[in-house]
mmCIF file of the N, C-alpha and C atoms, coordinates in Angstrom:
data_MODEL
# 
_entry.id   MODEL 
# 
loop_
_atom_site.group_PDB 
_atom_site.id 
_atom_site.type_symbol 
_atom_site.label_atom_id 
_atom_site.label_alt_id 
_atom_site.label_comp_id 
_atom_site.label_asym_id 
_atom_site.label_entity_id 
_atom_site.label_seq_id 
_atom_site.pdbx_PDB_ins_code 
_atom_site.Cartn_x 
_atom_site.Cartn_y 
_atom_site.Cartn_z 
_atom_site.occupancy 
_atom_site.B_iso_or_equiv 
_atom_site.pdbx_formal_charge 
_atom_site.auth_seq_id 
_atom_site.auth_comp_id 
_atom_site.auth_asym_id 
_atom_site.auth_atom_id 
_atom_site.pdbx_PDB_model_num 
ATOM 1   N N  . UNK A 1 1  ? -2.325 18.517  4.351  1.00 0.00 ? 1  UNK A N  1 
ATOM 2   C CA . UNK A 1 1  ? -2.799 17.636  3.281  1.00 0.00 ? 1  UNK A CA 1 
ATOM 3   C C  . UNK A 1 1  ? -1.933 16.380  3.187  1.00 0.00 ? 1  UNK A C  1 
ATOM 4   N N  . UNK A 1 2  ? -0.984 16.616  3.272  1.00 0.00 ? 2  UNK A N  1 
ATOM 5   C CA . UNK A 1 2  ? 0.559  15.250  3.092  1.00 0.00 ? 2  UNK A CA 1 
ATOM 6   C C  . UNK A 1 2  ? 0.122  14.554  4.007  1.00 0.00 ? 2  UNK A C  1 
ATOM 7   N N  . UNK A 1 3  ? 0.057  15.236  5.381  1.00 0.00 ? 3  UNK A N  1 
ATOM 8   C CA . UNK A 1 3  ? -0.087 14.494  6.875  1.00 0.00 ? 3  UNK A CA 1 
ATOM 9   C C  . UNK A 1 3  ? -1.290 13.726  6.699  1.00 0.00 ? 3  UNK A C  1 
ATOM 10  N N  . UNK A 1 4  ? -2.023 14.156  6.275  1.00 0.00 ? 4  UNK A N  1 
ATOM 11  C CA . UNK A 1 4  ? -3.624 13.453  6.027  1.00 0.00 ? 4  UNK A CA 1 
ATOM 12  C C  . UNK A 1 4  ? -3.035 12.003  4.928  1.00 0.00 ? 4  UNK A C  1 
ATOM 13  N N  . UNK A 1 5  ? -2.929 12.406  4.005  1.00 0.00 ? 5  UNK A N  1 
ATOM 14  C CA . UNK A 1 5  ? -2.790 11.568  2.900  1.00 0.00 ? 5  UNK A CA 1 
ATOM 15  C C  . UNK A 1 5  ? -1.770 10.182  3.550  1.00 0.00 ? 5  UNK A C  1 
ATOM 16  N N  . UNK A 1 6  ? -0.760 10.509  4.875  1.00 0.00 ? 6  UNK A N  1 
ATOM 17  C CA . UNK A 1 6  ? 0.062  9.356   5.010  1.00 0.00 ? 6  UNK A CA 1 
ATOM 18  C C  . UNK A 1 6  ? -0.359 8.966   6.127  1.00 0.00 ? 6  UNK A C  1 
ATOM 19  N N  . UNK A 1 7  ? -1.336 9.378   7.387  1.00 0.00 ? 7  UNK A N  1 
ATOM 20  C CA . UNK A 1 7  ? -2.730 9.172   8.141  1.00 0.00 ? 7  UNK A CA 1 
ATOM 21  C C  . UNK A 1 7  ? -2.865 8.019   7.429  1.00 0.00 ? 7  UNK A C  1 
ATOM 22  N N  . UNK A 1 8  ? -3.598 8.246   6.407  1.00 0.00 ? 8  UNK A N  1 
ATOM 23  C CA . UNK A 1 8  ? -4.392 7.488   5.628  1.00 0.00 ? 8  UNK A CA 1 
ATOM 24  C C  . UNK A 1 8  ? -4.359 5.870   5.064  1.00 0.00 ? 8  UNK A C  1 
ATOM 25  N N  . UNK A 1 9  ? -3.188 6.737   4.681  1.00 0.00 ? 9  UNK A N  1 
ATOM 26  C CA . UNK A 1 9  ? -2.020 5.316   4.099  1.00 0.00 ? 9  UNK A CA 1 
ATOM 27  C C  . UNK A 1 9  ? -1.755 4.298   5.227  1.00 0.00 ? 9  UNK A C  1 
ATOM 28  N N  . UNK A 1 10 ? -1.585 4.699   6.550  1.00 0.00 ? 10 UNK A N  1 
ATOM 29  C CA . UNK A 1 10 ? -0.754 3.888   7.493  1.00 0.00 ? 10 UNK A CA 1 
ATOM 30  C C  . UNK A 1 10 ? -2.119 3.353   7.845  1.00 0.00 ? 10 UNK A C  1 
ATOM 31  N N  . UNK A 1 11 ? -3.877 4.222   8.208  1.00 0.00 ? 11 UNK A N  1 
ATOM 32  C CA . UNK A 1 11 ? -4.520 3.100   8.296  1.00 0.00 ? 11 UNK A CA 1 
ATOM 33  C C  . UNK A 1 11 ? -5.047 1.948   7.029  1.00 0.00 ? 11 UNK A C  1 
ATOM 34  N N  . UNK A 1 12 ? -4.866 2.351   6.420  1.00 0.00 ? 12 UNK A N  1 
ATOM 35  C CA . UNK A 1 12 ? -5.428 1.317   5.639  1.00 0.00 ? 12 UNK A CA 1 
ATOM 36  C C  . UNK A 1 12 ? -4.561 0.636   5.107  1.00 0.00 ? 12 UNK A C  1 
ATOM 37  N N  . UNK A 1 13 ? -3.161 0.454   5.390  1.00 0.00 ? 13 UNK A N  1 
ATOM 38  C CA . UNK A 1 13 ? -2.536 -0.117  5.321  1.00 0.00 ? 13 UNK A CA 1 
ATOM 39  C C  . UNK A 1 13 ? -2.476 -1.871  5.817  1.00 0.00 ? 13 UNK A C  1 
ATOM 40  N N  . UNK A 1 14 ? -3.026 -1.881  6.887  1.00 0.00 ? 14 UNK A N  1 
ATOM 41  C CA . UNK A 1 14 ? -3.224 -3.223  7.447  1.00 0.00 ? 14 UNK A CA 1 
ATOM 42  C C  . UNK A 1 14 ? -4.008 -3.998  6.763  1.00 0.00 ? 14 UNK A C  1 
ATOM 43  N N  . UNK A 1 15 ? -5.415 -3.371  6.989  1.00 0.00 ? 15 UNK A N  1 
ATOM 44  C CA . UNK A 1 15 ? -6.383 -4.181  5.860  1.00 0.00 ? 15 UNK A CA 1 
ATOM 45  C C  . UNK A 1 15 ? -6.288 -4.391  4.388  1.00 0.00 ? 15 UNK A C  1 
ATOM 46  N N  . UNK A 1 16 ? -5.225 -3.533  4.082  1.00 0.00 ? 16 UNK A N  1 
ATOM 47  C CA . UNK A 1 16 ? -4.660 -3.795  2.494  1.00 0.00 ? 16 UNK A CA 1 
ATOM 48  C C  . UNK A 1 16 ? -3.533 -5.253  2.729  1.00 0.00 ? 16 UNK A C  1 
ATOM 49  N N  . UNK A 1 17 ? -3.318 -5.409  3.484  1.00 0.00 ? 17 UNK A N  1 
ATOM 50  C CA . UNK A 1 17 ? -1.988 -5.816  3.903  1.00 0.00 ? 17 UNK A CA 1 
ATOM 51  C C  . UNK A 1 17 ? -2.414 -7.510  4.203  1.00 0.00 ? 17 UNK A C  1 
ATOM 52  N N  . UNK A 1 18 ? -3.993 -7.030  4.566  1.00 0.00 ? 18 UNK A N  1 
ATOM 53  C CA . UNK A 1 18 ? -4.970 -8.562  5.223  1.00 0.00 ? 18 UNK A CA 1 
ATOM 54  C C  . UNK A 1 18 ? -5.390 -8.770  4.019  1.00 0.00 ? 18 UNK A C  1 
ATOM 55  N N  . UNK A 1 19 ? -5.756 -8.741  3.030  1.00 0.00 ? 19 UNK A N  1 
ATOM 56  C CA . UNK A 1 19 ? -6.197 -8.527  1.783  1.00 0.00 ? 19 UNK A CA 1 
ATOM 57  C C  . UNK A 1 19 ? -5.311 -9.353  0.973  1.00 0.00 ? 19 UNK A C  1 
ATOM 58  N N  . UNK A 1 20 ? -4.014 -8.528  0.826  1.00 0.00 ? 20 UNK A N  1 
ATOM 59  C CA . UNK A 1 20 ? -3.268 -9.065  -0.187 1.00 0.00 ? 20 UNK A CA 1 
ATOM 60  C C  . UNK A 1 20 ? -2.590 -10.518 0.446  1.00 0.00 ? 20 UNK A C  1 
ATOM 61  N N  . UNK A 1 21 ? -2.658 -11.038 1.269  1.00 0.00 ? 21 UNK A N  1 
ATOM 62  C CA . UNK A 1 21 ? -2.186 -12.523 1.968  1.00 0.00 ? 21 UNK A CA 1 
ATOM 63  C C  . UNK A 1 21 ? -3.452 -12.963 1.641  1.00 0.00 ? 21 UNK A C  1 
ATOM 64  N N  . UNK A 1 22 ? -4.800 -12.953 2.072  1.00 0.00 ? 22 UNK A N  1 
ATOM 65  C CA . UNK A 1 22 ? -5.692 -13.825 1.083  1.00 0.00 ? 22 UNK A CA 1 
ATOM 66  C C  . UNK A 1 22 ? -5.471 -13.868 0.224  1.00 0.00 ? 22 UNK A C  1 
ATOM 67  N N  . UNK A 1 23 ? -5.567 -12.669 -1.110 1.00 0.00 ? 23 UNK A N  1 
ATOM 68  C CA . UNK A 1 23 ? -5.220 -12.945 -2.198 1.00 0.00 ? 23 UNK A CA 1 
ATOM 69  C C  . UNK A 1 23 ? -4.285 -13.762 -2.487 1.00 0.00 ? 23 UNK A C  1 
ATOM 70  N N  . UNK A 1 24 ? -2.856 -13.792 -2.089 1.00 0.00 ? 24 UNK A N  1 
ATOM 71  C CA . UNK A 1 24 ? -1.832 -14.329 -2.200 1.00 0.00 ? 24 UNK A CA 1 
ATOM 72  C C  . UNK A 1 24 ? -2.323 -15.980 -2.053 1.00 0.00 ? 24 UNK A C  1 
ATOM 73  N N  . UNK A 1 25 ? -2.947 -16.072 -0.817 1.00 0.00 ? 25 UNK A N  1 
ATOM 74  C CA . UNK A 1 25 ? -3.144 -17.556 -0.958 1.00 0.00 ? 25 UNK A CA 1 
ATOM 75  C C  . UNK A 1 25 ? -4.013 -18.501 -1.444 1.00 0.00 ? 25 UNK A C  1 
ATOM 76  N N  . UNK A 1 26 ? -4.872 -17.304 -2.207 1.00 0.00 ? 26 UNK A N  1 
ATOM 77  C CA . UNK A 1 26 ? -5.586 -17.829 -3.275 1.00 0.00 ? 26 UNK A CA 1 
ATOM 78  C C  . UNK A 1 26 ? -5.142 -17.986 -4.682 1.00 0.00 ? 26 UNK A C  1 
ATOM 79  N N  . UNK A 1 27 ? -3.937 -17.231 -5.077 1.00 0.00 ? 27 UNK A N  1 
ATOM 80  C CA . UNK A 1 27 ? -3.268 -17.033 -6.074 1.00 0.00 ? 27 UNK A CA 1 
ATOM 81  C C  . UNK A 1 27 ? -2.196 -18.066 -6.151 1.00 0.00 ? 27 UNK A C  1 
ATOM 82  N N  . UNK A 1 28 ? -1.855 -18.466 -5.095 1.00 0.00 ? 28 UNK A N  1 
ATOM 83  C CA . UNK A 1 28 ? -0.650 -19.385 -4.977 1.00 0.00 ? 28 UNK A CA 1 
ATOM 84  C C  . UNK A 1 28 ? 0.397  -18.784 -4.527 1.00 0.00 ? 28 UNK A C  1 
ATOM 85  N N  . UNK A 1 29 ? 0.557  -17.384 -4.693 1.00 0.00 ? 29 UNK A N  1 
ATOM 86  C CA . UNK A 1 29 ? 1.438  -16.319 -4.358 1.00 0.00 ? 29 UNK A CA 1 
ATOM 87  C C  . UNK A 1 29 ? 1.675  -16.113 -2.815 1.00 0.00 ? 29 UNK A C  1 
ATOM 88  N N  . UNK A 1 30 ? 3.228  -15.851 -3.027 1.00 0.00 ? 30 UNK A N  1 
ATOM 89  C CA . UNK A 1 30 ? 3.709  -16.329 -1.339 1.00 0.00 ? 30 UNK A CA 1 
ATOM 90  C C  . UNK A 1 30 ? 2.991  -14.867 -0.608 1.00 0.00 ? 30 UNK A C  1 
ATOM 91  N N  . UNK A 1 31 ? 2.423  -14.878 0.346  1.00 0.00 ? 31 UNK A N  1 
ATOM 92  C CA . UNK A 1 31 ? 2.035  -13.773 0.898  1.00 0.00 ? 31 UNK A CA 1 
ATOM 93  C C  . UNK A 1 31 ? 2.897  -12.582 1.081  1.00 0.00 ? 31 UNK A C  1 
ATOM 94  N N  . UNK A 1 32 ? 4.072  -13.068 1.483  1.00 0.00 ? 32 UNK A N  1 
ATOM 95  C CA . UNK A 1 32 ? 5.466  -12.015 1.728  1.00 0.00 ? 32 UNK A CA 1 
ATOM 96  C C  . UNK A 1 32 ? 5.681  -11.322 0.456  1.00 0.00 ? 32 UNK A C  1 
ATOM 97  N N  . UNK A 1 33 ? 5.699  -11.934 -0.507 1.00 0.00 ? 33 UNK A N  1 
ATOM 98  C CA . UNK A 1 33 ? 5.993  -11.465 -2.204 1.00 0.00 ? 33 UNK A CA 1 
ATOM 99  C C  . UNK A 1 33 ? 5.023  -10.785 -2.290 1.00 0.00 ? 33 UNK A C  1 
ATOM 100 N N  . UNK A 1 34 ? 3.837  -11.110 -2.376 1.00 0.00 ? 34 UNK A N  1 
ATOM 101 C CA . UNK A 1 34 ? 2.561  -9.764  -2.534 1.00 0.00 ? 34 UNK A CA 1 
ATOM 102 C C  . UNK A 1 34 ? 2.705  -8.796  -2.094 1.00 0.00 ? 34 UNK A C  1 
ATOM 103 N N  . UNK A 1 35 ? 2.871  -9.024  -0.260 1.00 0.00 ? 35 UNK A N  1 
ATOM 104 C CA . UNK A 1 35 ? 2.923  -7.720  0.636  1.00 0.00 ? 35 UNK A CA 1 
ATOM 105 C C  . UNK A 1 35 ? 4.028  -6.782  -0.023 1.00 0.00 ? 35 UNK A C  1 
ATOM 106 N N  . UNK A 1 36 ? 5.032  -7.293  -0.076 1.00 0.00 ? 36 UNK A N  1 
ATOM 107 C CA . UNK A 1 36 ? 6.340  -6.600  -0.113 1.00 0.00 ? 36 UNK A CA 1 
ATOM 108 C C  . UNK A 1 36 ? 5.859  -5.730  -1.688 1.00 0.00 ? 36 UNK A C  1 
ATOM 109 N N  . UNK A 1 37 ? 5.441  -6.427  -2.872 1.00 0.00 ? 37 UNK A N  1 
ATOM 110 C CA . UNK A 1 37 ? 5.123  -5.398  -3.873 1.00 0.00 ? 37 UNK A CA 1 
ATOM 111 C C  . UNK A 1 37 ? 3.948  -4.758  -3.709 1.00 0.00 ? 37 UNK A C  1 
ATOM 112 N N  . UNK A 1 38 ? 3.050  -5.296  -2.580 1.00 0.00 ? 38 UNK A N  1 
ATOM 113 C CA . UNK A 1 38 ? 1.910  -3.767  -2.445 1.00 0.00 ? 38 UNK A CA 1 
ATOM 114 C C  . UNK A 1 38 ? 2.681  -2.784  -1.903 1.00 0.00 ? 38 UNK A C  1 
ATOM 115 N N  . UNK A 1 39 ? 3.884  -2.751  -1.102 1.00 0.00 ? 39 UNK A N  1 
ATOM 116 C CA . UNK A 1 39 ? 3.864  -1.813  -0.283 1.00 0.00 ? 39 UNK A CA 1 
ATOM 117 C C  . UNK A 1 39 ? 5.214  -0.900  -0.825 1.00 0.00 ? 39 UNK A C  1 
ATOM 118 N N  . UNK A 1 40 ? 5.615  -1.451  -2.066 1.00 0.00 ? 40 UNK A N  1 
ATOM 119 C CA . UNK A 1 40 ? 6.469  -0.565  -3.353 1.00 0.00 ? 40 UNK A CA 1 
ATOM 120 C C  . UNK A 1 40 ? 5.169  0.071   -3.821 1.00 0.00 ? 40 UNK A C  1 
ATOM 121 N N  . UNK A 1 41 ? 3.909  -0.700  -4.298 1.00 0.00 ? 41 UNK A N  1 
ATOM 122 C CA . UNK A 1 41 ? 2.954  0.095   -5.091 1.00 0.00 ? 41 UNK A CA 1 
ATOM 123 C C  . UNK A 1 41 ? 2.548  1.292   -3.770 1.00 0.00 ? 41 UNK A C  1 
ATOM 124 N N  . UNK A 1 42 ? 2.083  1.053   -3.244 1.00 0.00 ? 42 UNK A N  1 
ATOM 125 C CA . UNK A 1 42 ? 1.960  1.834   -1.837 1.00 0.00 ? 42 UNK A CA 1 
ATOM 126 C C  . UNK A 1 42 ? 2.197  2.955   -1.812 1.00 0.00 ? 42 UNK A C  1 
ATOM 127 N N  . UNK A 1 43 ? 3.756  2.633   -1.894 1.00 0.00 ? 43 UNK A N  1 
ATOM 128 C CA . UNK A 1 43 ? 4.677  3.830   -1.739 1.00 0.00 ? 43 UNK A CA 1 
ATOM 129 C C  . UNK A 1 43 ? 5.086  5.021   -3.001 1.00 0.00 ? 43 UNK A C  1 
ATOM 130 N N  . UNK A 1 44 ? 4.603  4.105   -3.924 1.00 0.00 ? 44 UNK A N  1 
ATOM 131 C CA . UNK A 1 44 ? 4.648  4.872   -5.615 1.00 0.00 ? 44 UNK A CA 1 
ATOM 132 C C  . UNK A 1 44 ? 3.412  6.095   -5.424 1.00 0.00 ? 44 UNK A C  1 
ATOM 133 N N  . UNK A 1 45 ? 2.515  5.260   -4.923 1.00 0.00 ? 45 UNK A N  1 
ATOM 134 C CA . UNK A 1 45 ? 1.469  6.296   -5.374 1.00 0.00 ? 45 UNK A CA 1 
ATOM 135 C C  . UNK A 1 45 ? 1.415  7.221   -3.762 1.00 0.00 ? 45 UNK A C  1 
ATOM 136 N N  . UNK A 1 46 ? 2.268  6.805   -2.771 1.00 0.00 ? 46 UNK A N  1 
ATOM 137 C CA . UNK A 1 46 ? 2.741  8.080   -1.752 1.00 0.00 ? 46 UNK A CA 1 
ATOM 138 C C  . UNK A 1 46 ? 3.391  9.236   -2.687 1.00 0.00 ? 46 UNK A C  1 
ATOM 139 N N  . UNK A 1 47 ? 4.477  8.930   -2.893 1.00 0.00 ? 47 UNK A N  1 
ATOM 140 C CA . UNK A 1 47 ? 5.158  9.967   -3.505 1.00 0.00 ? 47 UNK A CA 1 
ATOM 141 C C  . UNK A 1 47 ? 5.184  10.517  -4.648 1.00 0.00 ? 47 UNK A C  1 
ATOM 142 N N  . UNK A 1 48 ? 3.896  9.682   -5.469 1.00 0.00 ? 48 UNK A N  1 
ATOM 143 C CA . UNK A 1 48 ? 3.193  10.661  -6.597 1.00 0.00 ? 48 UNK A CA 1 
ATOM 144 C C  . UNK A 1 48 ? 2.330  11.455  -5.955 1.00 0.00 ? 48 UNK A C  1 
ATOM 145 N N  . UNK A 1 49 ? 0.895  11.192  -5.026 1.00 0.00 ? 49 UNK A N  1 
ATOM 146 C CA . UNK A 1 49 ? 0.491  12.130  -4.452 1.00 0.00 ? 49 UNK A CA 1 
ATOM 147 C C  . UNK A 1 49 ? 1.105  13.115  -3.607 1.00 0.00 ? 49 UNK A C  1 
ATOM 148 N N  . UNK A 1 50 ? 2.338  13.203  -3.146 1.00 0.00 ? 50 UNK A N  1 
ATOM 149 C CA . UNK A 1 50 ? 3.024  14.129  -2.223 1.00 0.00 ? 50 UNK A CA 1 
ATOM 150 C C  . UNK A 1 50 ? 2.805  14.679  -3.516 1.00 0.00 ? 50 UNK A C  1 
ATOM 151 N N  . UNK A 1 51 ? 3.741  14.680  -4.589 1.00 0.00 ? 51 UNK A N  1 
ATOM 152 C CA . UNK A 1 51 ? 4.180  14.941  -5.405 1.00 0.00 ? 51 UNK A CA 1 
ATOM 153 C C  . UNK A 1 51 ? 2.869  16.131  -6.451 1.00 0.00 ? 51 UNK A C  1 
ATOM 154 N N  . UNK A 1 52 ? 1.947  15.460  -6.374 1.00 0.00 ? 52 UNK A N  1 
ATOM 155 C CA . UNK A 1 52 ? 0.646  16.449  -6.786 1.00 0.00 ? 52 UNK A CA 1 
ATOM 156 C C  . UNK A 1 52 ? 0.927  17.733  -6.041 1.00 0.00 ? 52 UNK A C  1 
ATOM 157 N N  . UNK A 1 53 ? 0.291  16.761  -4.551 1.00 0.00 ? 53 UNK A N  1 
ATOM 158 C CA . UNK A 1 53 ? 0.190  18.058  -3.083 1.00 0.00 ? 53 UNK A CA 1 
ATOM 159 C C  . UNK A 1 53 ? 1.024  18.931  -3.536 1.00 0.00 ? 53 UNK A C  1 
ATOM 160 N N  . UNK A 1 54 ? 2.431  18.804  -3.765 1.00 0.00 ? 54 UNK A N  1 
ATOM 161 C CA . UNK A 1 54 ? 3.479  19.802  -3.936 1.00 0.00 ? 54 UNK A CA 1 
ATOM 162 C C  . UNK A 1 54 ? 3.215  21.214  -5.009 1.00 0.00 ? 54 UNK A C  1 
ATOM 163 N N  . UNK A 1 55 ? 2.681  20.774  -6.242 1.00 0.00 ? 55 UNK A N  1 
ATOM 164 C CA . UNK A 1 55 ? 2.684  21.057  -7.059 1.00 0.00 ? 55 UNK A CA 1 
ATOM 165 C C  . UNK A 1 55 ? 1.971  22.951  -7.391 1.00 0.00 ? 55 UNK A C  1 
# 
């Protein structure tokens, strides 16, 4: 289930990743600054869902 769930994460990671740099440069927002806090949010809700899985 974990293995799946971070599968998951790593693909859709890119296109989240292509996403938030448009956004960013529609926002005015430096693309690097977006990426870098999607991929804290990213990682929050990795290790809350491990964190379910575990449970």
């Amino acid at each position: 289930m974990h293995s799946t769930l971070m599968s998951l994460l790593y693909v859709l990671r890119r296109p989240l990743l292509l996403g938030l740099q448009s956004l960013g440069k529609k926002s005015g927002i430096h693309p690097s600054v977006s990426a870098v806090f999607a991929i804290s949010r990213l990682q929050q809700l990795a290790e809350l869902a491990a964190a379910i899985v575990r449970m």
